[in-house]
N, C-alpha and C positions, 0 to 999 in steps of 0.2 A: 734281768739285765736291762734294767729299762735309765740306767744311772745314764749320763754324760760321757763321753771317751774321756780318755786322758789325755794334756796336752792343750784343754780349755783354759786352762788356768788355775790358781790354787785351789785347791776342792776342800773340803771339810769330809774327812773321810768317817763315815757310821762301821760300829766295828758288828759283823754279821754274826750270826749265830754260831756259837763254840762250834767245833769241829766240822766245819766246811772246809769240802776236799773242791769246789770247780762252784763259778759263779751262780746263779742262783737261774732258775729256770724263767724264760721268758713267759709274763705271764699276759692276757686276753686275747681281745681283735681276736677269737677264735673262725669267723666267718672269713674275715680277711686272708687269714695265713690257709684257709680249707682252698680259698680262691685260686692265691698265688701257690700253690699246691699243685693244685689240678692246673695251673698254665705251665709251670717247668716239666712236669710229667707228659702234658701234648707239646710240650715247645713250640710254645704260643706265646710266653712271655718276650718280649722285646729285649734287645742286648742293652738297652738304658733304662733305667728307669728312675724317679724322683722321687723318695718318700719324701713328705710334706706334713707338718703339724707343728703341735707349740713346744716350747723348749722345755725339755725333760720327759716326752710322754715317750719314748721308747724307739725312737727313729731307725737309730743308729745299733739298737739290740735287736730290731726287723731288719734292717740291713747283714748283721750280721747271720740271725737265723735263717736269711733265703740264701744266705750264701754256703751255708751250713747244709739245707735241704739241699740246693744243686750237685752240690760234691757228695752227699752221701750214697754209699755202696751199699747201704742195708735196705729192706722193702719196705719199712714204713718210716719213710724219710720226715725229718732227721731221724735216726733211729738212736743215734747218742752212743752206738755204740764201737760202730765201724773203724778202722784206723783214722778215715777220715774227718769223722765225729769228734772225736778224742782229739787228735790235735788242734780242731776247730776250737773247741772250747778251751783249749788251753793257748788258745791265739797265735798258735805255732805251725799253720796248714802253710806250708811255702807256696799253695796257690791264690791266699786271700791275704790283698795286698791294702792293708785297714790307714788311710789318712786322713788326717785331722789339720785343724789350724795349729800353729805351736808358736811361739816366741820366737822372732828373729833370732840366730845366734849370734855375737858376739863375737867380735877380732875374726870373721871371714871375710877374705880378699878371693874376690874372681869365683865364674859359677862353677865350679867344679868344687872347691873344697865348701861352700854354700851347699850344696848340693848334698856332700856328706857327710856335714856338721848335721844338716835337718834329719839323715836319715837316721844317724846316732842319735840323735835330739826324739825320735819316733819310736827307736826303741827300746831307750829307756822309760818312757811313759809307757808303754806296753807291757812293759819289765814292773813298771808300779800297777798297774790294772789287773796283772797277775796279781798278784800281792794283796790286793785291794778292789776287791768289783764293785764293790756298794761304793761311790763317791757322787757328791750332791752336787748337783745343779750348780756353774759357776762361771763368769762370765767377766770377770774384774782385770783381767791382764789382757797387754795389746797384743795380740797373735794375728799370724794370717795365714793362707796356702798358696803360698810361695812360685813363682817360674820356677824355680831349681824343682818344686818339689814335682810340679806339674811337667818338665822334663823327665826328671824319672819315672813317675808314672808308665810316659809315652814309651820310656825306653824298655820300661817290663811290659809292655801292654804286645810289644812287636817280638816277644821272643815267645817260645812255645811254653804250654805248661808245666812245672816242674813232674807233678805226678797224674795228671789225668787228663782230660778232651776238655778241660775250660779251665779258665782262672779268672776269679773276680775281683774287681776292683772297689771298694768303697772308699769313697771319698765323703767325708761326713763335715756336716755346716758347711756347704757348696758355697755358702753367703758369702764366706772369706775369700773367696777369690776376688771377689771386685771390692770394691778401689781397691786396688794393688799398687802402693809405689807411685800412685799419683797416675795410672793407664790398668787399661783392663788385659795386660799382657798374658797372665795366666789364664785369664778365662778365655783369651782367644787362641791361648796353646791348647789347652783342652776342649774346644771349638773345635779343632782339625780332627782332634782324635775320634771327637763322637762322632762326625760327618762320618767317616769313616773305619769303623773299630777294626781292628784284625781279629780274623779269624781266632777262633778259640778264647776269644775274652770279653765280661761281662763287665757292666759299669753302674755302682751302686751308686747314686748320690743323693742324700740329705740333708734339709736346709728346714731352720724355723721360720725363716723370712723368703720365702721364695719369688717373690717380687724383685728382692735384689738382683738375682739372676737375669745374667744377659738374656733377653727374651729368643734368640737361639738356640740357648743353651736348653733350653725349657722347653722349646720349639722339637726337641730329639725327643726326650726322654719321655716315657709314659708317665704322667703323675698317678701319684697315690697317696691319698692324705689319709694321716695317722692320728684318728681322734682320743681328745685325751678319756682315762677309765674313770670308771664310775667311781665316786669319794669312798666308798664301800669298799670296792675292790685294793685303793689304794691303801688303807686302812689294811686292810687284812696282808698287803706283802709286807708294812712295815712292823707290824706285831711275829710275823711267821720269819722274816728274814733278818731283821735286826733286834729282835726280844725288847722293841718297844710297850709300853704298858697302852692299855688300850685309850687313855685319857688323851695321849700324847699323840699319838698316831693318827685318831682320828682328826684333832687340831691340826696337824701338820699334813694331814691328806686334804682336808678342807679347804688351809692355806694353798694349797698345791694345784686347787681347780683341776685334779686327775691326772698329775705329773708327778711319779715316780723319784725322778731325777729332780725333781726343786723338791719335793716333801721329803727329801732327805736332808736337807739343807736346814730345814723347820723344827728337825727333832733336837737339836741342841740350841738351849737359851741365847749360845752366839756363834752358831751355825750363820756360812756365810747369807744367805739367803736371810735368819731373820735381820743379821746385821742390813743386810740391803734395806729391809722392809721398813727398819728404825728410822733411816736417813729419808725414805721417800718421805715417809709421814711428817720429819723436822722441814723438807721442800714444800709439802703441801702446807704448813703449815706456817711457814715464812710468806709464801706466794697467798694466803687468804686474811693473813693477820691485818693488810692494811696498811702496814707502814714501811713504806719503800727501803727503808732501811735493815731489817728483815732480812727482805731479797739480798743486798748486798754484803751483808755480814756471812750467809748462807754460803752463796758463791766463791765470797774469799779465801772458803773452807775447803776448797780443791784445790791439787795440783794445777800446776803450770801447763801441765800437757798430760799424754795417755787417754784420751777425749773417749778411743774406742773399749776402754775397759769400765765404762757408767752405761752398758747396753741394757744389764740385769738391772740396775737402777733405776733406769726408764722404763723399764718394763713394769716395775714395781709402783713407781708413781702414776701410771697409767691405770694401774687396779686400785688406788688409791682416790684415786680424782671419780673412779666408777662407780666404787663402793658411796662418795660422797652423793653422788645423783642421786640410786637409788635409793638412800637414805630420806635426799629431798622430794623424790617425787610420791614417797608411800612405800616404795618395795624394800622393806628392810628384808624381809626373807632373802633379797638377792647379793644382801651384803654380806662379801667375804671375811672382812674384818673386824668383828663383831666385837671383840672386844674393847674398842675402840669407838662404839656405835653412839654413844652419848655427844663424845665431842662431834664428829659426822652428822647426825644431826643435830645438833645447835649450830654449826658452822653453816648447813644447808639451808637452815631459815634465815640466818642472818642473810646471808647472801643474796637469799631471796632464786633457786637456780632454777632454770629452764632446762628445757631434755636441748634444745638446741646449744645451748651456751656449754655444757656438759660436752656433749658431740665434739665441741670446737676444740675445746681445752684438752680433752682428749688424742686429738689430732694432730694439735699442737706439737705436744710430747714423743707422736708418731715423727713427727717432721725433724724433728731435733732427735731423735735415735738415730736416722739415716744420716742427719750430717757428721752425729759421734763418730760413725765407720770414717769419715775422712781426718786431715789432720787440723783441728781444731784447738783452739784456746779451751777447756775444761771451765775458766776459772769466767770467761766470755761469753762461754755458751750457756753456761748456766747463769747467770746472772739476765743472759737477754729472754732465757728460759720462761723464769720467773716472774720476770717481769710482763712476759706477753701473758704469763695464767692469770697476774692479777689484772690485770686491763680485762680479761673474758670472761673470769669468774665474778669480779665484783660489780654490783647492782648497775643499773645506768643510770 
């Protein structure tokens, strides 16, 4: 279960191995979960905590496994088997209360039927995620976590547990709470709540960008960063869980840099993720050609708006611009993208690149990811995008 929640946006869903009866077993970080183990069994663990790492490595299936371990009633927690177990995995435990970012709804007036347009709008992605656990890494539509949704929260967080001594909260991609609406309303609704949680309830949140995070909000929670698996291990869930052929798997584990949840995306020729990785390489490839013109034909190729749904695209050009370094500076072993290694380097000599100039250009791209999250021109930001990589990238 190391896929993306539902409610990210269009996912390209992998169809799992014939007769799968419940999602597929959480797999590594076997030291980590021994850790967080042994802290819920002395009730040592903290009522906030932050998992942390990169997008797809399994955040939000740790999230969901320690809330699993908390409420289970068998001895060797999660035991998988208990009542409690059983409906955890089938995302049905009425004490774990699982939120994500989702699409504004449409035609709602006033917070109240906002409130439970999103909560419908929740579970029916849940209602798909049953149906569907394997779905890849996806990041293309505007979503956010919502004041309405961040009111309900507060409003189940303050009534007692349906069936046991706690209820958990996971709130997953924390990131989406800010900018909200042009103010950080939701993050400082749920500000109040972690100051002071009520009794009997636990608060999961997980982010790939934890930096966004109001430094308060960060300021509560214990962090815990969730490194991605080895290309090996990745490799081996998508052969054993989606009867990938081993050619495939390993490519799309490689691509994935140890993300579960993007190496699924990889296994189809136009899975959203390789789609992503086509476009970064036509950006990198506008932004080093030389001719200004390039840049602005490239740009013109976007919408008017929607700026926060090109997150996974910037992500992509950023392993694209890295791959190009270490091509230039000698370390093709650390290039991801290998089959592409020819043009990479030829592009890196012409350029002539430095590890500094590399650094910048890279950063660059970080800079303009954070302003996607606000509301941006698309067709603006990337054209001024572009434009700043070829002034960095090209020779002086």
């Amino acid at each position: 279960m190391h896929q993306r929640c539902p409610g990210t946006g269009r996912a390209d869903q992998v169809t799992p191995a014939a007769g799968r009866a419940e999602p597929p077993r959480f797999r590594g970080h076997e030291a980590l979960r021994a850790s967080l183990r042994r802290s819920l069994a002395r009730r040592t663990l903290p009522a906030t905590v932050l998992i942390h790492g990169m997008p797809g490595c399994g955040k939000q299936s740790l999230a969901l496994w320690l809330a699993r371990t908390r409420l289970c009633s068998g001895e060797d927690k999660p035991c998988g088997h208990c009542d409690s177990c059983r409906r955890a995995l089938r995302l049905e435990h009425p004490d774990i209360h699982w939120h994500f970012p989702l699409p504004r709804p449409k035609r709602t007036s006033g917070p109240a039927k906002l409130a439970a347009a999103l909560q419908d709008a929740r579970f029916e992605r849940l209602g798909e995620f049953r149906n569907s656990p394997l779905r890849a890494e996806s990041d293309t539509e505007v979503k956010g976590i919502y004041l309405a949704a961040v009111l309900t929260i507060r409003d189940h967080a303050h009534r007692r547990p349906a069936v046991g001594e706690e209820q958990v909260f996971i709130i997953g991609d924390a990131e989406y709470l800010v900018p909200q609406e042009a103010s950080p309303e939701a993050a400082n609704a749920l500000l109040k709540l972690l100051e002071e949680p009520p009794d009997g309830s636990r608060f999961i949140l997980t982010s790939g960008q934890p930096g966004s995070l109001l430094d308060t909000i960060r300021s509560r929670a214990l962090p815990i960063h969730l490194p991605p698996l080895p290309v090996t291990e990745v490799a081996a869930f998508l052969r054993e869980e989606c009867s990938a052929d081993p050619e495939s798997a390993m490519r799309a584990a490689k691509l994935s840099q140890g993300s579960i949840g993007t190496a699924l995306g990889y296994l189809e020729p136009d899975g959203d993720q390789s789609r992503q990785r086509a476009r970064a390489l036509a950006l990198l490839r506008a932004a080093t050609a030389g001719r200004r013109a390039d840049a602005y034909t490239a740009a013109a190729g976007f919408p008017p708006g929607g700026a926060r749904g090109l997150l996974d695209l910037m992500g992509a050009l950023q392993l694209w611009i890295r791959d190009l370094g270490a091509a230039g500076l000698g370390r093709e072993d650390q290039v991801v993208n290998v089959d592409e290694l020819p043009f990479l380097r030829d592009t890196a000599r012409r350029l002539a690149l430095t590890p500094d100039r590399v650094a910048r250009a890279v950063g660059q791209v970080e800079e303009a990811r954070m302003l996607a999250r606000g509301n941006v021109n698309p067709q603006l930001f990337m054209g001024t995008l572009l434009l700043d990589l070829e002034e960095i990238l090209e020779p002086a």
